[in-house]
C-alpha positions in Angstrom: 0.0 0.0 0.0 1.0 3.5 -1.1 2.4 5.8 1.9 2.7 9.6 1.7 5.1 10.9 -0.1 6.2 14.9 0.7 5.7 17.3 -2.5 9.2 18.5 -2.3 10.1 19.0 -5.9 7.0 20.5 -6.7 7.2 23.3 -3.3 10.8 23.7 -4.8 9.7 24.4 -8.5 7.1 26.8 -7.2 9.5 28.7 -4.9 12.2 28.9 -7.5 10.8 29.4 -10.8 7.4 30.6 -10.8 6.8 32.9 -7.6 9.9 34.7 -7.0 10.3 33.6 -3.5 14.4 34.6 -2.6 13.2 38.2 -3.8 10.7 38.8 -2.0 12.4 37.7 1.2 15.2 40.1 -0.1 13.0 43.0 0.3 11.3 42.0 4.0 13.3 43.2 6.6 14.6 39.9 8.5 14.1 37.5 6.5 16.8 38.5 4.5 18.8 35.3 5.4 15.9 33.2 4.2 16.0 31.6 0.4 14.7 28.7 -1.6 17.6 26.7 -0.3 16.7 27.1 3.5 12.9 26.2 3.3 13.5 23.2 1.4 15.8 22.1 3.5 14.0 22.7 6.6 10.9 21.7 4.6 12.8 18.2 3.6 13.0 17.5 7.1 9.2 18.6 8.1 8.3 15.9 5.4 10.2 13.3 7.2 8.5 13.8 10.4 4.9 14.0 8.6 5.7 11.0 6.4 7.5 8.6 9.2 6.2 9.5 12.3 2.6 11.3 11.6 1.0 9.0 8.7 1.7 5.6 10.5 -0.4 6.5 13.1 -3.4 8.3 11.3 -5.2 4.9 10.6 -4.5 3.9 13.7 -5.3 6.9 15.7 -8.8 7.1 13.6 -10.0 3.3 14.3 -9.2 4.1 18.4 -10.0 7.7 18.6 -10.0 9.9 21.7 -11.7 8.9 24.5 -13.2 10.5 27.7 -13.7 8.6 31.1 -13.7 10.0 34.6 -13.6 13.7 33.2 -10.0 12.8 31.9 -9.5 13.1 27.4 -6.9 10.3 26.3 -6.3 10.9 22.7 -4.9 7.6 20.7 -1.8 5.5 21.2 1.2 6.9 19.8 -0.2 10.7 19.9 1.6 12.1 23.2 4.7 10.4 22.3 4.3 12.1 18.6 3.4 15.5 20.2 6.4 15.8 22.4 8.9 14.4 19.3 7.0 17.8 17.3 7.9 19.8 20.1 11.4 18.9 20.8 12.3 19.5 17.1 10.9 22.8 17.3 8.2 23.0 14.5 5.7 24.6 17.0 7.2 27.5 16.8 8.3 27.4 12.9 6.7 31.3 12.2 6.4 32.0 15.8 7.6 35.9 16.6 11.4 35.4 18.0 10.6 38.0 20.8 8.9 34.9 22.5 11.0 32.3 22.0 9.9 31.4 18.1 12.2 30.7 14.6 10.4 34.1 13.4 10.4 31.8 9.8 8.5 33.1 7.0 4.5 32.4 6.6 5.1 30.6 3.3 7.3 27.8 5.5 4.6 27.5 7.9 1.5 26.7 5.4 3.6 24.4 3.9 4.3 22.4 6.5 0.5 22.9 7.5 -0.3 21.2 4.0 2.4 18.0 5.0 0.6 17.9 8.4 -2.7 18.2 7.0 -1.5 15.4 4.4 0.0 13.0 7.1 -2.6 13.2 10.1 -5.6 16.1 10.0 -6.6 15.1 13.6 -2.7 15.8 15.1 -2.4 19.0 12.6 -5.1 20.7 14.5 -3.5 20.9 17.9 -0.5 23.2 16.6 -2.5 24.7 14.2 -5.1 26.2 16.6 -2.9 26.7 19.2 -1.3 28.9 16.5 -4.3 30.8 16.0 -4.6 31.2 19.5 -0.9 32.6 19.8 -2.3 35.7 16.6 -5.1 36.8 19.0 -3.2 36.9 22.1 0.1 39.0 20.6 -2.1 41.3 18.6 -4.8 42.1 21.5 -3.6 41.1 24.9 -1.9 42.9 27.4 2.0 42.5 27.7 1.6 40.8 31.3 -0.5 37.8 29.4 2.0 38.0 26.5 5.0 37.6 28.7 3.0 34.8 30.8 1.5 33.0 28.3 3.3 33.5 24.6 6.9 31.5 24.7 5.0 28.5 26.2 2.5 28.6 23.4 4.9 29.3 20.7 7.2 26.1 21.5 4.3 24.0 22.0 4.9 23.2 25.3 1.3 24.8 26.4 -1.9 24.4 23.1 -4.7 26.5 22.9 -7.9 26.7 21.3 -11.2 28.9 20.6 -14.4 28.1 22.5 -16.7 30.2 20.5 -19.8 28.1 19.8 -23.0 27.3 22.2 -25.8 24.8 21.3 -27.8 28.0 20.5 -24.9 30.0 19.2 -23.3 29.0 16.1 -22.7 31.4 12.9 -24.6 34.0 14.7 -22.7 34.1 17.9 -24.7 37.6 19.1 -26.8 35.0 20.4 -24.1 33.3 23.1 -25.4 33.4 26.3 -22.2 32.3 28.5 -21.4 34.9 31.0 -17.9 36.8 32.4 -18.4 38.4 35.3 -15.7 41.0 37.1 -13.6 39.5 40.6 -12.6 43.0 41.5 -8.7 42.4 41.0 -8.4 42.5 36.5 -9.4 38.9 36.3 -13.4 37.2 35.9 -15.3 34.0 36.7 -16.1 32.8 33.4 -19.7 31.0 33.1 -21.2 29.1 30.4 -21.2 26.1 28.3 -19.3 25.6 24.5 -19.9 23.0 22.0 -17.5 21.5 19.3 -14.3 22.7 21.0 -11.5 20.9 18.5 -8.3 20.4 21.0 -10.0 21.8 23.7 -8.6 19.1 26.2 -5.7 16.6 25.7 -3.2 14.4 27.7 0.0 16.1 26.2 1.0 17.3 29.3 1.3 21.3 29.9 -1.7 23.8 29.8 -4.3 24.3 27.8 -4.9 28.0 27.0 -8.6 28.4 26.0 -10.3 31.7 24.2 -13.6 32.3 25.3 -15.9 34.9 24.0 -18.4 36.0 27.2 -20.5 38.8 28.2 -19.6 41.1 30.5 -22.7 41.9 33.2 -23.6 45.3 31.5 -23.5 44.0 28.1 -25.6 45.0 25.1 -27.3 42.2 23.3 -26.1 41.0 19.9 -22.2 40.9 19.0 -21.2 44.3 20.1 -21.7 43.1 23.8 -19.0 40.1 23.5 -15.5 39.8 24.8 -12.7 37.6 24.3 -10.9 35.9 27.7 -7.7 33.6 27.8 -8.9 31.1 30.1 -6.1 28.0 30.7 -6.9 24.8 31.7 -4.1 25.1 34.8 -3.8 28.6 36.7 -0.2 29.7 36.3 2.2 31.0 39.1 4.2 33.8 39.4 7.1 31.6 38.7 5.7 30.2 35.9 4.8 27.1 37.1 1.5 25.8 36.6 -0.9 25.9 40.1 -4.5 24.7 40.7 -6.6 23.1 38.3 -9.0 25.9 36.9 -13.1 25.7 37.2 -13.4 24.3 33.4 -14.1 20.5 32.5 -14.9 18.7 29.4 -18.8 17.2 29.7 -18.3 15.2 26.9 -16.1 14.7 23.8 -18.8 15.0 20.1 -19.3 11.6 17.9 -18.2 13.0 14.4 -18.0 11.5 11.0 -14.5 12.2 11.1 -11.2 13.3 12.3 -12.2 10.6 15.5 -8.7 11.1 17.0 -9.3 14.5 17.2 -10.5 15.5 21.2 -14.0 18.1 20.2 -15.6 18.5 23.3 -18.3 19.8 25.0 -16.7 22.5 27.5 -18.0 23.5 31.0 -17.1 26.7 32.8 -17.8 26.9 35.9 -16.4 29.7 37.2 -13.2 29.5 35.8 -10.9 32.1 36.1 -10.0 34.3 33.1 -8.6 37.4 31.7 -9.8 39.7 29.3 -8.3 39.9 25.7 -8.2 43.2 23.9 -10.8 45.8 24.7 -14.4 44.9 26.3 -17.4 44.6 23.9 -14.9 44.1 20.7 -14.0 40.3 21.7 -15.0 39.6 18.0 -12.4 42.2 17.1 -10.1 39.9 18.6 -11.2 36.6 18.0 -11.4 36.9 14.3 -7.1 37.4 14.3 -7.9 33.9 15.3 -10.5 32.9 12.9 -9.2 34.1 10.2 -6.0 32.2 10.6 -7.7 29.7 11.2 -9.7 30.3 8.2 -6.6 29.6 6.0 -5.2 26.8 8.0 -8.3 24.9 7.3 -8.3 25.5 3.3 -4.7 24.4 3.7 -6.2 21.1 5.9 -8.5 20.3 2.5 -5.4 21.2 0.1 -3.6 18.5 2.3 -5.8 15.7 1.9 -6.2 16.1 -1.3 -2.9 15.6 -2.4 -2.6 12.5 0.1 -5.7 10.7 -1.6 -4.6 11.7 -5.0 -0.9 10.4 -4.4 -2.9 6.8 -2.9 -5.6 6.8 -6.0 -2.3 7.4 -8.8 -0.1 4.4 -7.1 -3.3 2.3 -7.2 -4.4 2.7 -10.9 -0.8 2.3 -12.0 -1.1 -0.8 -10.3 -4.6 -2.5 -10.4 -5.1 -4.4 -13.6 -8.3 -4.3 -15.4 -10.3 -4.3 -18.6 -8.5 -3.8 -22.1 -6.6 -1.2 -23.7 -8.5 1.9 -25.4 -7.3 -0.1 -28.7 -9.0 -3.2 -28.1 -5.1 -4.9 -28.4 -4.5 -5.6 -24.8 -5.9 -7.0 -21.5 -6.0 -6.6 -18.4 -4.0 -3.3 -18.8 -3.6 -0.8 -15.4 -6.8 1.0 -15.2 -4.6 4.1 -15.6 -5.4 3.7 -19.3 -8.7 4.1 -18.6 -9.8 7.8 -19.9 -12.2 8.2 -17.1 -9.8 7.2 -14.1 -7.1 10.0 -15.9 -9.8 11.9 -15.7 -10.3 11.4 -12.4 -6.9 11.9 -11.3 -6.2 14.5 -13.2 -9.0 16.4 -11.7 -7.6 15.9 -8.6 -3.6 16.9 -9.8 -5.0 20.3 -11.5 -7.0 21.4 -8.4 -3.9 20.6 -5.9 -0.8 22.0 -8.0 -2.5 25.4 -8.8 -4.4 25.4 -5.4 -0.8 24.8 -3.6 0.9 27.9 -6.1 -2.4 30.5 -4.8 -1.5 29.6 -1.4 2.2 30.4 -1.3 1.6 33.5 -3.4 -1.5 34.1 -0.4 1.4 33.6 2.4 3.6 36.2 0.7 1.2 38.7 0.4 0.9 37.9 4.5 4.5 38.1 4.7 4.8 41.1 2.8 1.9 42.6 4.7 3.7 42.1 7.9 7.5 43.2 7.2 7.8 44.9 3.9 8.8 48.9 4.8 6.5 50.5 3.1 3.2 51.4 4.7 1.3 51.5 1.6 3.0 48.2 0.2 2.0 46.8 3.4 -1.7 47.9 3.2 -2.4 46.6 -0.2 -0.9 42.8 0.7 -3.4 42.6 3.5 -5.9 44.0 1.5 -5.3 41.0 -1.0 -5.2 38.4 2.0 -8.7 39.7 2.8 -9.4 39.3 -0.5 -8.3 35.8 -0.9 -9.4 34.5 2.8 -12.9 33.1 1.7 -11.7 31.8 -1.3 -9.2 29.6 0.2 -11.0 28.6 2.7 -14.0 27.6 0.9 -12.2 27.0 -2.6 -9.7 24.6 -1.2 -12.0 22.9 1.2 -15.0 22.2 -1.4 -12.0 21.0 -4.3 -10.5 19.0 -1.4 -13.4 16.8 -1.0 -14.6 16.4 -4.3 -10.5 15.5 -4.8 -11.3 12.6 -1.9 -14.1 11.8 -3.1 -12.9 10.9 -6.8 -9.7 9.6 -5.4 -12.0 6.8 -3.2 -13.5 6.0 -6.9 -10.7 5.3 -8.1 -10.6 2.1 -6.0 -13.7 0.9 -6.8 -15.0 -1.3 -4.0 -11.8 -1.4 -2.3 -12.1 2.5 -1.5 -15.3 1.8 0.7 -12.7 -1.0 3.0 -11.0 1.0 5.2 -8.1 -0.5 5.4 -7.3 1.6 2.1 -7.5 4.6 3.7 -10.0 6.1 1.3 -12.4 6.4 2.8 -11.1 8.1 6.4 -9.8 10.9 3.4 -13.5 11.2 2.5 -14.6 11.4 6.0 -11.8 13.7 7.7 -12.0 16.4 4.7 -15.9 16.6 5.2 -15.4 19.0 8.4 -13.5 21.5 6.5 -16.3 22.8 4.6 -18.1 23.2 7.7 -15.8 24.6 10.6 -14.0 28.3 11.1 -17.2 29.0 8.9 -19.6 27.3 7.0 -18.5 27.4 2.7 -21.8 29.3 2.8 -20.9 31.9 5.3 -17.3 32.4 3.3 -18.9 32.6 0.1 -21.5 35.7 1.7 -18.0 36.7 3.1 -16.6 37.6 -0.3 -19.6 38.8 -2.0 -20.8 40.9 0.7 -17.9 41.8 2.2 -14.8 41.4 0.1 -16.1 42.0 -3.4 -17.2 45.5 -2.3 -13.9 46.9 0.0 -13.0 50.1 -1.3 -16.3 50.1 -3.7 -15.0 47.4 -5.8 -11.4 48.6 -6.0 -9.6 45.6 -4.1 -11.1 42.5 -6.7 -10.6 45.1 -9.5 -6.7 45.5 -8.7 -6.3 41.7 -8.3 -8.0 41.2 -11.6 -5.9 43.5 -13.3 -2.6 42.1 -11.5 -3.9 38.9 -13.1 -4.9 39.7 -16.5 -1.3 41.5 -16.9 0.3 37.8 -16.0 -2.3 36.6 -18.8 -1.6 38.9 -21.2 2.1 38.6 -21.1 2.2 34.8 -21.1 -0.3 34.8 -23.7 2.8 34.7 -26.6 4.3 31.8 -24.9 1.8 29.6 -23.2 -1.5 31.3 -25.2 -3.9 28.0 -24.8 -3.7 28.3 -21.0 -4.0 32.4 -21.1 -6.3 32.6 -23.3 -8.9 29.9 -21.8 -7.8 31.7 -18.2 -8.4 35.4 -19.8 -11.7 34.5 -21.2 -13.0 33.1 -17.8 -11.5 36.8 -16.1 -13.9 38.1 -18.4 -17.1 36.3 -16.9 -15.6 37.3 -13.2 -15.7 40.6 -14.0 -19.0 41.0 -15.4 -20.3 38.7 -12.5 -18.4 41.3 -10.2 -19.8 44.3 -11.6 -22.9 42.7 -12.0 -23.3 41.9 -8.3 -21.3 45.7 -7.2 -24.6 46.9 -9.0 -26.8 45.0 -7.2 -25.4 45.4 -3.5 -28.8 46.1 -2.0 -30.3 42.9 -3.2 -29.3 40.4 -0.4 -31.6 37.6 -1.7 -29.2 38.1 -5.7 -26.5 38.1 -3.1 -26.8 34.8 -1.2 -28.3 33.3 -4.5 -24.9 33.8 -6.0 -22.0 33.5 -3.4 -20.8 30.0 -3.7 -21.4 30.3 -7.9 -19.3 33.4 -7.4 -16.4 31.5 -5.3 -16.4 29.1 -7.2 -15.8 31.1 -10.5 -13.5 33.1 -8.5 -11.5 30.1 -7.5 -11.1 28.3 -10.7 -9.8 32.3 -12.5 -7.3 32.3 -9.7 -6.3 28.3 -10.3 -6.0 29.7 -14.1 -3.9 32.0 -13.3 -1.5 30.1 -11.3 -1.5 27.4 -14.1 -0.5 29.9 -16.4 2.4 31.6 -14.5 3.3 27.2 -14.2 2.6 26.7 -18.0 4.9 29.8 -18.8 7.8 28.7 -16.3 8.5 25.0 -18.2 8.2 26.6 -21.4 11.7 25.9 -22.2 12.2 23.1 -20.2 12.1 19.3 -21.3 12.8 17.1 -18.0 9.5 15.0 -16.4 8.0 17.7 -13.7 8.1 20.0 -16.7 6.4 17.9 -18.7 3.8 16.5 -16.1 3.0 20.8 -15.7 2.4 21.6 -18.9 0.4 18.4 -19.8 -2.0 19.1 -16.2 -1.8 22.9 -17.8 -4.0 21.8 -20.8 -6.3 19.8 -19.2 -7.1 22.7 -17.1 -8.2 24.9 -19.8 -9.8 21.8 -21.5 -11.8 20.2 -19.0 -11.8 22.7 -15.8 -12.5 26.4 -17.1 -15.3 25.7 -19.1 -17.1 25.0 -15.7 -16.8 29.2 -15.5 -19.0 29.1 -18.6 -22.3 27.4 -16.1 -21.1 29.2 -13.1 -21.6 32.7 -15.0 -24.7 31.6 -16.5 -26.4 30.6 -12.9 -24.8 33.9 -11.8 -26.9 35.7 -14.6 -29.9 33.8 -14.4 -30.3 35.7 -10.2 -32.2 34.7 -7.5 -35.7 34.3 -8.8 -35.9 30.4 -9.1 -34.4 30.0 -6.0 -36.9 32.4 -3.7 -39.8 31.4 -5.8 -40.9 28.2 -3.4 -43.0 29.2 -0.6 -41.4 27.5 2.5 -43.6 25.3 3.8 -43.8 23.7 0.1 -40.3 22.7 0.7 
């Protein structure tokens, strides 16, 4: 049976011929050290871990899951021991700030190792990677006495974190939460309340467990302007350091899922536990959405990651499994990879995950750039582009990720229903991503409502214009891919300007968004694909070829779906709101 295999030759193709990684970090003020070289190398080693240490015990760790008896969570064998092996070879604090105790390493670095994680073991990847989000909220809103106590524990790993957001009652609409902070007299609060579907919120790693809750305060307006954030750890900490009393908080139960099973999501009780406040009172959704939107990210990496684990499985198998004839009639059994609808299949899968993988290093160096370049206004318009692009990987990489699971299981036939192919876990574990950190739904609303209209339509119009000038100077070289990608521009932009017109209309609005994302998604893979295309032009060795060949199939078979998506765009919201609801 196939095992994982890192994408190391592809990462190093991307950071060295088509996104112009070593120059950017030439222009970012400390990461002037950092090139191609150094993240492959330390990127070479991440694999290693992810591939020897983290895949053995995914199967494993999913068929025992995490358990909860006597009020004490045991995730599965070989996790701890795993966990402490991550930590002592320092990957928890890859991109961590170096003020508290991290490598400071470029954003790029970290999603890519988030994508071998992802690959490897999604249930493990989520304990550094909210912890992680976690660390954002605290150094950009908390005070320096909870930095100082809380951060260079964090950042190495040694202490995790997680966000305790939702209530049984509370879930996209959290102005309905209902748990409660209320003030001790000496800067701390007694928090109160219940939260549901807490990923990482208790484990038996050892350390603390730092927990962001949004509360109300006693005086607190209804609806989200009266919520604020609190760090709340599992383990009161001393003035030495050392971790003191057990805190008022307990898990109730951990949540039967359809995946990720070795993956601790519990049911959280506070019952007075002790917390502090993060960032100003009333704006706790100020705060929390550093984390979420972090998050946000990290979890279109998490379906980017299982895709290219289930594509890697499905390719090994149909080079492998004999059956049927030839095409030609002339030979039997031949490897179903002959088959045109398995290369279909797989190269479905291939097309989403190599251009998906390119638009998420480009997204981590417009985060990189919009956190260190010297220039204010250099600065503003990177972040304004990660805004931009937030939804869409999130949503983009999460939906294309499960379809890519889904067709990969195909592949198998019956043998992708057996788990002890590993299939279908893929299927299962990817099927939380387009729910979590916000619903596809929610993100699509996110760009159309929120995104698509920053700076009246001036944000999306400088992106597409940054694309179309890649297009248009490829278009001599590589003119099949440029051309296909230019003409689907065209139908984003007169879906954008079509839905910038009609702003008011929320009903057009939510009719459209995931058509929109969608569209918007597979312009942005087309882009990538051509800046690929265009960088093996001149080359003849076999990732060159296996680039240019995905390339064409993605104008062929993938950008025609803009042609449908535009067309449901167009056709608004009239079919869809026509039902009464009670004829549903």
């Amino acid at each position: 049976m196939a095992t994982y295999t890192p994408p190391i030759d592809d990462i190093a193709f991307l950071l060295n011929d088509v996104l112009g990684f070593d120059d950017l970090m030439q222009a970012l003020p400390g990461h002037e050290e950092v090139n191609a070289e150094l993240a492959i190398s330390v990127l070479e080693e991440g694999g290693k871990f992810c591939a020897g240490i983290l895949e053995p015990i995914n199967r494993s760790g999913d068929e025992e899951g995490s358990r909860l008896e006597n009020g004490v969570v045991s995730t599965p064998k070989g996790f701890a021991e795993a966990y402490k092996a991550f930590v002592e070879a320092g990957w928890g604090g890859l991109s961590g700030n170096v003020e508290f105790g991290g490598q400071g390493l470029p954003r790029v670095m970290q999603i890519l190792l988030d994508e071998m994680l992802s690959s490897a073991n999604l249930s493990f990847g989520l304990f550094p990677g909210l912890t992680r989000g976690a660390v954002e909220a605290i150094e950009h809103h908390a005070s320096e006495e909870l930095k100082a106590t809380y951060l260079p524990k964090m950042i190495s790993g040694e202490w995790t974190g997680a966000m305790a957001l939702t209530e049984s009652s509370a879930g996209t609409d959290l102005g309905l939460l209902t748990t409660r902070a209320e003030p001790v007299g000496d800067g701390s609060f007694k928090i109160k309340g219940n939260k549901i579907f807490i990923s990482s919120g208790d484990q038996d790693f050892g350390g603390n467990i730092i927990h962001l809750v949004l509360a109300r305060l006693p005086d607190a307006p209804k609806g989200v302007k009266g919520i604020s954030l609190f760090l709340v750890p599992k383990f009161l900490v001393n003035e030495d350091g050392s971790l003191g009393a057990r805190n008022g908080m307990s898990v109730g139960s951990l949540e039967h899922k359809m995946g990720i099973h070795a993956q601790p999501t519990c049911v959280m009780n506070y019952d007075g536990a002790v917390g502090w406040i993060v960032g100003e009172p009333g704006r706790g959704l100020n705060a929390m959405f550093t984390m979420m939107n972090a998050e946000r990210l990290f979890v279109g990496i998490q379906g980017l990651g299982i895709a290219e684990a289930a594509n890697q499985k499905a390719a090994h198998y149909a080079r492998e499994r004999l059956q049927g004839r030839s095409a030609d009639g002339s030979r039997g059994p031949v490897p179903i990879i002959e088959h045109p609808d398995v290369r279909k299949m797989l190269l479905t899968g291939r097309s989403f995950i190599d251009g998906a993988r390119a638009l998420a290093i480009w997204t981590a160096m417009q985060m990189d750039l919009a956190s260190r370049h010297p220039d204010a206004e250099e600065r503003r318009k990177a972040d304004g582009m990660v805004a931009l692009m937030t939804p869409v990987v999130k949503a983009a990489f999460t939906d294309f990720g499960f379809e890519t699971a889904v067709i990969s299981q195909q592949v198998f036939g019956g043998h992708g229903f057996i788990r002890e192919w590993g299939m279908e876990q893929f299927v299962r574990d990817a099927r939380i991503t387009q729910i979590y950190e916000g619903t596809n739904g929610v993100q699509a609303m996110d760009l159309v409502g929120r995104k698509l209209t920053m700076e009246d339509g001036a944000l999306a119009e400088r992106f597409f214009a940054m694309v179309r000038a890649d297009l248009n100077q490829a278009k001599a070289t590589v003119p099949t891919i440029a051309n296909a990608t230019g003409e689907a521009l065209e139908r984003l932009e007169t879906a954008s300007k079509a839905l910038l017109a009609s702003r008011a209309d929320l009903a057009a609005a939510g009719s459209a968004a995931t058509d929109y994302l969608r569209l918007f998604a597979l312009v942005s893979f087309g882009w990538m694909w051509t800046r690929m295309a265009a960088a093996t032009q001149d080359k003849d060795n076999a990732l060159a070829r296996r680039k240019q060949a995905v390339a064409q199939f993605f104008a062929d078979k993938m950008l025609p779906q803009t042609i449908g998506l535009a067309a449901s765009i167009a056709n608004g919201s009239r079919s869809i709101m026509a039902l009464d609801a009670d004829l549903f």
